[in-house]
C-alpha positions as CSV (number, residue, x, y, z in Angstrom):
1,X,84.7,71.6,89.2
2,X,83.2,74.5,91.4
3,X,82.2,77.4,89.3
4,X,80.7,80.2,91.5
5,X,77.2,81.9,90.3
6,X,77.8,85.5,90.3
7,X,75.0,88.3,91.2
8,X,73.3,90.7,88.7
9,X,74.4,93.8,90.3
10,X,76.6,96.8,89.8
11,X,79.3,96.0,91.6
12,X,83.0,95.4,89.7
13,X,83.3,91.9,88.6
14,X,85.6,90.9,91.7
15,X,83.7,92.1,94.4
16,X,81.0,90.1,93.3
17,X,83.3,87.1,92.5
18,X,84.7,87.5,96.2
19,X,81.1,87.9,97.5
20,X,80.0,85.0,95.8
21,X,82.6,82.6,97.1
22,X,83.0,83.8,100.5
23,X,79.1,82.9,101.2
24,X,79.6,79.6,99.4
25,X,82.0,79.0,102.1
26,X,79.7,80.0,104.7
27,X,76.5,78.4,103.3
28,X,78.2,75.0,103.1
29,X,78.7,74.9,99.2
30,X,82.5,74.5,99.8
31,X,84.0,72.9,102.4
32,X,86.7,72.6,104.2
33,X,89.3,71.0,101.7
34,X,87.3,71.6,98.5
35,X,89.8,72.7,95.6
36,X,89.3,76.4,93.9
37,X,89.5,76.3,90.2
38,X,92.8,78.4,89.3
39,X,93.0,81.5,88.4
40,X,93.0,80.9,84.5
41,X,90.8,78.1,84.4
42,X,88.2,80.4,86.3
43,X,88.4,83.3,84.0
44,X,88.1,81.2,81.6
45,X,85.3,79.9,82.4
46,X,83.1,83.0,83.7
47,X,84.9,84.8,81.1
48,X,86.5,87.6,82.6
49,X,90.1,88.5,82.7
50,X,92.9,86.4,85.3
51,X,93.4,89.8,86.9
52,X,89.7,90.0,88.4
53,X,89.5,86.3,89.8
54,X,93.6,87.1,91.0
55,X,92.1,90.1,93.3
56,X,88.9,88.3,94.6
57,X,91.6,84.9,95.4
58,X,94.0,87.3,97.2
59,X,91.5,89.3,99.0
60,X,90.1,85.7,100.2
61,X,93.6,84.4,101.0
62,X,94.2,87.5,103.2
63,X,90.7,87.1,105.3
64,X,91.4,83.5,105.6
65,X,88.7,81.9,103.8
66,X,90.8,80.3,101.3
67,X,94.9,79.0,101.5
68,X,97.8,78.1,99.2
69,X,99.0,74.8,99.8
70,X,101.9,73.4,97.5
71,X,101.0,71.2,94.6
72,X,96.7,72.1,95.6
73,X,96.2,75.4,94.6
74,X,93.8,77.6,96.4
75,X,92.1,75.5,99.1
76,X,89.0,76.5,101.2
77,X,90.3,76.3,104.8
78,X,88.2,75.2,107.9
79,X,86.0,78.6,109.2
80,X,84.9,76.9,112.4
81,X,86.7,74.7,115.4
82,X,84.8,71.4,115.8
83,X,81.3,71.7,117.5
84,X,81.3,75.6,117.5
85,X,80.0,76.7,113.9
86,X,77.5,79.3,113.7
87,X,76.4,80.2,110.4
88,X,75.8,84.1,108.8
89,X,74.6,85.2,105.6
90,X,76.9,87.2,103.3
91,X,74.9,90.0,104.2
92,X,75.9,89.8,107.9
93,X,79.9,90.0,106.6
94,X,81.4,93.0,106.1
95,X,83.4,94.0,103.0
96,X,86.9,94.9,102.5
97,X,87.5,96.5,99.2
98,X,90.3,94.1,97.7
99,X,92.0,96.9,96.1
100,X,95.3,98.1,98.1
101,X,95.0,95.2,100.2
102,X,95.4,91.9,97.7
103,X,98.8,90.9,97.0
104,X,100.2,91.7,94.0
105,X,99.2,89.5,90.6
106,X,101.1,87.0,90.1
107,X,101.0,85.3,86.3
108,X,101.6,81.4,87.4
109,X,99.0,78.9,87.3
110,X,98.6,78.8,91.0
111,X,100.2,80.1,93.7
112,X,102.2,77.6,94.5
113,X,104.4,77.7,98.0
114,X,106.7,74.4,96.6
115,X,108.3,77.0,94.4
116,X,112.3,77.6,95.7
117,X,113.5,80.3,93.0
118,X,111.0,83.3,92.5
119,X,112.1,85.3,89.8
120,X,109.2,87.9,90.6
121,X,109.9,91.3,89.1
122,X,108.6,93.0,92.2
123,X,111.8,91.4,94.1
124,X,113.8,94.0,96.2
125,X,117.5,92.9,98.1
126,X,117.1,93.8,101.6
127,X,120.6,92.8,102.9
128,X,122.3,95.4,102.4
129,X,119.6,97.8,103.4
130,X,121.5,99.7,106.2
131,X,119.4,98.6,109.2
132,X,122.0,99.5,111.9
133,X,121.3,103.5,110.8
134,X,118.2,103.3,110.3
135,X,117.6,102.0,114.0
136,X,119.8,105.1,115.5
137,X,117.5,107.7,113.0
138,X,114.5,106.1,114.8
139,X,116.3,106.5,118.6
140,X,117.0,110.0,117.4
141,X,113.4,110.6,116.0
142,X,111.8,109.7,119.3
143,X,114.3,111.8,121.4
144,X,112.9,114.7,119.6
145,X,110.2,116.9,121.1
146,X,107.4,115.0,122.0
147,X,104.4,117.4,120.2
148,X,107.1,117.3,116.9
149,X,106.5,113.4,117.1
150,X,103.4,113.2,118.0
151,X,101.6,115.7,117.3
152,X,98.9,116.8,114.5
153,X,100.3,116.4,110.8
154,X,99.3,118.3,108.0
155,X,97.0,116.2,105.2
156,X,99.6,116.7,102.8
157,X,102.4,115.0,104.9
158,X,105.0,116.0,107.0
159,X,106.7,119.2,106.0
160,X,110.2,117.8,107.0
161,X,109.6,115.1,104.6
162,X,108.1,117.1,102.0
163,X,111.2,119.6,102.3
164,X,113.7,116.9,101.6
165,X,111.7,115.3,99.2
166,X,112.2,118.5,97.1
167,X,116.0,119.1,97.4
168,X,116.4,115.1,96.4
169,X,113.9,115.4,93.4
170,X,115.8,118.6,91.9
171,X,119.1,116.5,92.1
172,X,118.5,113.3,91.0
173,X,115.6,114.4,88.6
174,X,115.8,117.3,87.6
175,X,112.3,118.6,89.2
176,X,112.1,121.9,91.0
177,X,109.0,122.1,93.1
178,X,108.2,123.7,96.3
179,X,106.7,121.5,99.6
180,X,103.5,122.5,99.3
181,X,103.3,120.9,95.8
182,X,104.0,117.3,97.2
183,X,101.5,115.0,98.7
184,X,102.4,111.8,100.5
185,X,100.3,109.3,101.0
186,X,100.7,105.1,102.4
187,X,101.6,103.8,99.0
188,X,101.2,104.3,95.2
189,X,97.5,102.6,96.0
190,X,96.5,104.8,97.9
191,X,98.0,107.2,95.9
192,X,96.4,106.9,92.7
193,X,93.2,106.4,94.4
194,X,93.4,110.2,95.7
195,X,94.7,111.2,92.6
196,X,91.6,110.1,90.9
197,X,89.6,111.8,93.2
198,X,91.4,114.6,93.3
199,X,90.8,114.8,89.4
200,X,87.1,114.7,89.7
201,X,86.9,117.5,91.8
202,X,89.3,119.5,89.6
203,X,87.0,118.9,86.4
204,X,85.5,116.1,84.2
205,X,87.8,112.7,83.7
206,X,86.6,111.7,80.1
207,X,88.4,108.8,80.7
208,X,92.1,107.6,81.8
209,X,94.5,106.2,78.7
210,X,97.1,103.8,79.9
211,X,99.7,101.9,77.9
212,X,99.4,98.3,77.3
213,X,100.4,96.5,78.8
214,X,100.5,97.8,81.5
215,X,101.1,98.2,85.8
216,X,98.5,95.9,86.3
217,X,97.1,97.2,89.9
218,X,96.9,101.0,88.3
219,X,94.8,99.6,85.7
220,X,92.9,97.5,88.3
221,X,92.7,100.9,91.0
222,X,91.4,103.1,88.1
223,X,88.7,100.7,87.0
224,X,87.4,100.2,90.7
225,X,87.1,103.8,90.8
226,X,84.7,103.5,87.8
227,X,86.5,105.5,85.6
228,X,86.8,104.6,81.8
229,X,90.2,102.8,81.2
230,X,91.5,102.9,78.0
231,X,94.4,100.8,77.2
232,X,96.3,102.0,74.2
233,X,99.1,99.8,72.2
234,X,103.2,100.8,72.3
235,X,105.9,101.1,69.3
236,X,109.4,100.9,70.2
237,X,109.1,104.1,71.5
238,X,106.1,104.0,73.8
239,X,102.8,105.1,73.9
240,X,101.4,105.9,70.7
241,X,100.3,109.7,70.4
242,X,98.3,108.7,67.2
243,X,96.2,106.2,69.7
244,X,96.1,108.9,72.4
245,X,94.7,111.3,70.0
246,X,91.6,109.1,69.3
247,X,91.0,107.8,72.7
248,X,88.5,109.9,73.8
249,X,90.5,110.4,77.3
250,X,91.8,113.6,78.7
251,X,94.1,112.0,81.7
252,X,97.2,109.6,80.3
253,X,98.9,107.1,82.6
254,X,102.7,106.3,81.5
255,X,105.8,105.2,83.0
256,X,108.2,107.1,80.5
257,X,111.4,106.4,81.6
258,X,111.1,102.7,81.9
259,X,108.1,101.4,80.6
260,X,106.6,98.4,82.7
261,X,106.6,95.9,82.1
262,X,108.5,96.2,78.3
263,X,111.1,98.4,79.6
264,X,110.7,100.9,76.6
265,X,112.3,104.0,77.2
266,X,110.5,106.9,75.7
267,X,112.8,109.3,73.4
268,X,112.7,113.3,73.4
269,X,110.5,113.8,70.6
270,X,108.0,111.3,71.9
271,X,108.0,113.2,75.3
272,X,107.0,116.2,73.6
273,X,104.2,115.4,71.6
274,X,102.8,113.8,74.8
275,X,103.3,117.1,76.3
276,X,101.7,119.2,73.2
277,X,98.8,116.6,73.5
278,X,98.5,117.6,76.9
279,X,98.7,121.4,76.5
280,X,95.8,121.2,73.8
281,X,93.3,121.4,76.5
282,X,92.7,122.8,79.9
283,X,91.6,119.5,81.5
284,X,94.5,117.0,80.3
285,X,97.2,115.6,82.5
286,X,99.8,113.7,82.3
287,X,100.5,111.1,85.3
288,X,104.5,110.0,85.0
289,X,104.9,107.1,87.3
290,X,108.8,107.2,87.9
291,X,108.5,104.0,89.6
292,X,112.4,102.7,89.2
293,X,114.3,105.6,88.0
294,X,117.0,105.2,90.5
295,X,118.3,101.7,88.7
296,X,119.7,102.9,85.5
297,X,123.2,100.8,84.2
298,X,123.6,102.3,81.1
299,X,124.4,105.9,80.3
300,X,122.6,108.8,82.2
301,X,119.6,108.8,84.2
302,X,116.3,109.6,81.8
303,X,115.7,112.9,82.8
304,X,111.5,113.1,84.1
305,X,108.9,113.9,82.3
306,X,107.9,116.5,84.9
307,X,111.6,118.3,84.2
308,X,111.0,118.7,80.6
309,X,107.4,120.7,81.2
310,X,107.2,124.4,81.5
311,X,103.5,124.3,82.0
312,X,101.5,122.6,84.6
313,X,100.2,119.4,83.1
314,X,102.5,116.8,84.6
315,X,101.6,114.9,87.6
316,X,104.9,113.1,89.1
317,X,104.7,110.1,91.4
318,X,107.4,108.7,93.4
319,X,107.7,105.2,95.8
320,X,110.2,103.9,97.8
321,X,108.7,100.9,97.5
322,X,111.9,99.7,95.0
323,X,114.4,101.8,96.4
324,X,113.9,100.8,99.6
325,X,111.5,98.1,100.5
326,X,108.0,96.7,99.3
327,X,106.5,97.3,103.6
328,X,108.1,100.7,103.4
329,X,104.5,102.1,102.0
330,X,104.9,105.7,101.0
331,X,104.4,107.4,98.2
332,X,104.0,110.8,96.8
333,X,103.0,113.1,94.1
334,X,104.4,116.6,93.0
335,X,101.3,118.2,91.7
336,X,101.0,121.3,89.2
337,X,100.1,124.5,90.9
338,X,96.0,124.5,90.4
339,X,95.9,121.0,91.7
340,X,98.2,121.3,94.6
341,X,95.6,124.5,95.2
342,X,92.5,122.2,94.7
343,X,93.6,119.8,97.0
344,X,94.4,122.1,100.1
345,X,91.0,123.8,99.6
346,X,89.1,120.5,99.0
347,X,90.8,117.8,100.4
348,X,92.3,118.8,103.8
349,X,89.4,117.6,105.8
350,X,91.6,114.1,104.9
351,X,94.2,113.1,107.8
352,X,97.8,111.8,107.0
353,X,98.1,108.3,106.3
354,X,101.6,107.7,107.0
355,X,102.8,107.9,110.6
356,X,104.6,111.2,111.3
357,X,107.5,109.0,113.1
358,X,107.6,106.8,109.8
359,X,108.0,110.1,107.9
360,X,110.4,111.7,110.1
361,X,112.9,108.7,110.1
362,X,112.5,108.9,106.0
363,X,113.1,112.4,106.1
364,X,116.1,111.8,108.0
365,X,117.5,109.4,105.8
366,X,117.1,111.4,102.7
367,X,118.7,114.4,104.5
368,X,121.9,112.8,105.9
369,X,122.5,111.7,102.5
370,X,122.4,108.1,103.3
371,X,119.6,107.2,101.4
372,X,121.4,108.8,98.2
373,X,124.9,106.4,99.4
374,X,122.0,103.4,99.6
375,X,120.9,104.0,96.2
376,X,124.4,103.9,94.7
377,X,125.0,100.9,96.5
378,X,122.7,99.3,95.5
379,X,122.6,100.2,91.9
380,X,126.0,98.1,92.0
381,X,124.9,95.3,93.6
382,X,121.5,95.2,91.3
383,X,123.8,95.7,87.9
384,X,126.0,92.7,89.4
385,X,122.8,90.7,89.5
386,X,122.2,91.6,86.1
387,X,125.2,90.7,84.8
388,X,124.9,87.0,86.8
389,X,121.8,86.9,84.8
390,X,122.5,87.6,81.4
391,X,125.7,85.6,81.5
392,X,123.6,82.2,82.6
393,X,120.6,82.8,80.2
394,X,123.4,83.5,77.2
395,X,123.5,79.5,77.6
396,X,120.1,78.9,75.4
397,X,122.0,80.4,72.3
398,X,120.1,82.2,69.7
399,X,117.1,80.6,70.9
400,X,116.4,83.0,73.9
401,X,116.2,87.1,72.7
402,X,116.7,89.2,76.0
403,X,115.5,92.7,76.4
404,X,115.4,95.4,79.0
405,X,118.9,95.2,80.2
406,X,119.6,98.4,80.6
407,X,117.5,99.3,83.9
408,X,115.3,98.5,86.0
409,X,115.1,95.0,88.2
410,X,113.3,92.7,86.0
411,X,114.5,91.3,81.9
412,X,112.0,90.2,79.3
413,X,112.8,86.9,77.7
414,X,111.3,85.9,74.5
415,X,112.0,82.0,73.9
416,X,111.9,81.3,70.0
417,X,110.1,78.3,68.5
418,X,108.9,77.7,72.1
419,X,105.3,76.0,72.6
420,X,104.1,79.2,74.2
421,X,104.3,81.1,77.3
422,X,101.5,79.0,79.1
423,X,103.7,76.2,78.4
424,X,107.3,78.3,79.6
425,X,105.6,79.1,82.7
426,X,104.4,76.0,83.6
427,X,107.5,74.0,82.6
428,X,109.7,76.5,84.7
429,X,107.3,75.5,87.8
430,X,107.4,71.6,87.4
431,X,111.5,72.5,88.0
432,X,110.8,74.4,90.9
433,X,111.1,77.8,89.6
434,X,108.8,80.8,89.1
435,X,108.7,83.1,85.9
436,X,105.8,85.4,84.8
437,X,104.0,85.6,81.9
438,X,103.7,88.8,79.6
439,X,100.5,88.5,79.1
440,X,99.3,89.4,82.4
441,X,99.8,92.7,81.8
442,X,98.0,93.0,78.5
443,X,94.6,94.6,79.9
444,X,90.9,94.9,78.4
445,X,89.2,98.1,77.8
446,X,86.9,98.3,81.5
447,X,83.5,99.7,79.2
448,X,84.2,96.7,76.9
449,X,82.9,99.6,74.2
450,X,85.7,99.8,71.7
451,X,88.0,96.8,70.6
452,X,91.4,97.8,71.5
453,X,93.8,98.1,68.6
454,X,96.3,95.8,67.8
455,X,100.2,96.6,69.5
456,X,102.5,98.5,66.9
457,X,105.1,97.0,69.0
458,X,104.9,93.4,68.6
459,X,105.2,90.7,71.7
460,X,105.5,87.5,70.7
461,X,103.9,84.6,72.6
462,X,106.1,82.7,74.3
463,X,107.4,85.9,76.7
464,X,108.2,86.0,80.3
465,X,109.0,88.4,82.8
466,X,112.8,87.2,85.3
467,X,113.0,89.3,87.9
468,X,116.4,89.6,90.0
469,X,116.2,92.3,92.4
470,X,115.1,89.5,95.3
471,X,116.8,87.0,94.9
472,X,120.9,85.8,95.7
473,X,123.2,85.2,92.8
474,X,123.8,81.4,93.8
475,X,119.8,81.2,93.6
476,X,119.7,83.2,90.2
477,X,122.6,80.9,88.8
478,X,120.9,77.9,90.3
479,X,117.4,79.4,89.0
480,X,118.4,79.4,85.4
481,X,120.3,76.2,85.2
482,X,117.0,74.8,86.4
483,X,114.8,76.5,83.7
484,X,118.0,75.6,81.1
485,X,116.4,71.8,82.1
486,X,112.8,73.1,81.8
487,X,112.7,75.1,78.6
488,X,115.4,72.7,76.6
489,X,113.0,69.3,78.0
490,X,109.6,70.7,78.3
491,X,108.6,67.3,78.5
């Protein structure tokens, strides 16, 4: 089995991973054909976590050194036509920092293309996304004036789309802000990688605490940054202040009103003693990633954390990426006062990353209302998906506990007296299917200083992650009849 040498230097694990294989490809050490290890059988070996060999295999997939082939794995693919090879040392081949390019983590085995029913929690339903109006915003976009289209942006977006971004926000969540509080930016990775900048300029960052688990890709973003991450356990409330308290971090990352991947919803009183940790000193913040609040089924929307502060240590970010679609890839923050401030004074030498057409036609869309009438609709059609789901999985009995029903586009499923998750996962692939493991998303601390303690709130082993939000209800019915066969006859 290939197992790649990796350099001494001090470059993040999967740079150096990437590096490594992408000149054994070149230097003739693998060849066209040869089989990678997979993912967990590599980080077990070189002893590092899934997530690090899962961003140096993507960012190799994407430049087209290596391919997924059903039933192989990761391949190495053929670099040269017949008779024209011409070799380069890795010095010679420039670098592409994996991070906001790879593909998101995926928990299986391999990446496996045989696979006919992805239950993949990052799933969004595109038919019903209203195309037809979306095409006439863009016509109507274009017919504007010409120097309103195309001409120069401010850093911190559009201010059409900044403007309706505010008068959505204080009706559906409750936050009143002003434009020039909002930054948008090409996605939540690109995001969070000007947030942390942003930070550093602003003051010291002691170190970022996350809950664990965790968004695997912030964790991933913030580490690749350098930055100390500090992964702190969850109760059946959330993130535990007592843990906070002792991490030695003065910037907390939290998704508060539906905690991913566990779906925890954090109550009042838990809110505000993350806020009074926060207010304690002048350098603590409070990053609420509201990724999915639009999909609630149950009761009223969780009001945002960023509503319930009177002072300025909440930093609120916002996607369309669920609410709309995973290429739509814009994002945006609604800072506190001192750091919107920081950032016009320090950061405005910094161009606009989304289009200012792309922006106007979302701008658009949120002002006509429709995007509102799009969210309704499909909060309906998401909670009818739901309900398909819960109804076939109720045929495994007692033996199968679901959790996080009540928002959100993915359910946690803990099968009892089951050989394991390793064992769910591969037994739902073997049938065709694709579930994700839980624990994925339970991350390391990145200075490997301080043993992480223990979760309060308890995951047990044999846990995986069905997501619904992509998929048709004859393939989710179809889907869980097949893993009915899988889980029932692992053998």
């Amino acid at each position: 089995m290939y197992i790649p040498v990796l350099s001494d230097t001090d470059e993040p694990l999967y740079i150096r991973l990437y590096r490594t294989v992408r000149a054994d490809c070149f230097s003739g050490v693998l060849r066209s054909g040869d089989r990678l290890p997979s993912r967990r059988k590599l980080a077990r070996e070189l002893r590092i976590s899934v997530n690090t060999v899962d961003s140096a295999y993507q960012q190799l997939v994407s430049e087209g050194y290596i391919e997924s082939l059903p039933r192989s794995g990761y391949v190495v693919r053929a670099l040269f036509a017949a008779g024209a090879q011409e070799l380069q040392t890795d010095a010679d081949l420039p670098f592409f920092d994996p991070i906001g390019s790879a593909a998101e983590p995926e928990s299986v085995e391999d990446n496996d293309d045989s696979r006919h029913i992805d239950f993949s929690p990052n799933g969004v339903d595109l038919s019903a996304l209203p195309v037809g109006d979306l095409k006439k915003m863009t016509r109507e976009v274009f017919s504007m004036n010409a120097r309103t289209v195309f001409g120069v942006c401010e850093a911190e977006g559009h201010r059409t789309l900044r403007t309706a971004l505010c008068r959505y926000l204080a009706g559906s969540r409750g936050i009143l802000c002003t434009p020039d509080r909002i930054i948008v930016g090409a996605g939540t990775d690109y995001i969070l990688q000007f947030l942390v900048r942003l930070l550093r300029l602003s003051g010291h960052v002691s170190g970022i605490a996350t809950e664990n688990p965790v968004y695997n890709k912030a964790f991933q973003i913030f580490s690749s940054l350098g930055e100390t991450v500090v992964p702190l356990p969850l109760d059946e409330q959330g993130l535990n202040p007592e843990a906070l308290r002792g991490a030695g971090a003065n910037v907390a990352y939290v998704t508060p009103s539906h905690q991913f991947p566990l779906g925890v919803v954090m109550p009042a009183g838990r809110r505000a003693e993350l806020l009074a940790w926060a207010a304690r000193s002048p350098d603590r913040y409070i990053i609420e990633d509201d990724y999915d609040s639009e999909f609630r089924y149950s009761g009223r929307p969780i009001p945002s954390l960023f509503s319930m502060s009177t002072g300025e240590k909440v930093i609120y970010l916002g996607s369309f990426s669920k609410s709309i679609a995973p290429s739509v890839r814009v994002s945006y923050l609604v800072l506190p006062r001192a750091l919107a401030e920081r950032s016009r004074r320090a950061m405005s030498f910094l161009n606009t990353t989304v289009s200012v057409p792309d922006q106007l036609v979302l701008a658009r869309f949120i002002e006509t209302g429709l995007f509102e009438r799009h969210i309704n609709r499909m909060r309906t059609l998401y909670r009818k998906k739901k309900d398909v789901l819960v109804r076939e999985l109720s045929q495994f009995g007692d033996i199968l506990k679901i959790s996080g029903t009540d928002a959100g586009l993915h359910l946690i499923c803990t099968l009892l007296h089951a050989p394991g998750e390793k064992k769910m996962v591969e037994t739902a692939a073997d049938r065709g299917v694709a579930v994700y493991g839980i624990s994925d998303y339970f991350m390391e601390r990145g200075d490997e200083s301080t043993e992480i303690p223990s979760p309060d709130l308890a995951v047990p082993e044999s846990t995986v992650l069905i997501g619904y939000g992509g998929l048709d209800v004859d393939s989710i019915v179809r889907g869980c009849r097949l893993l009915l066969d899988a889980w029932s006859n692992p053998n």
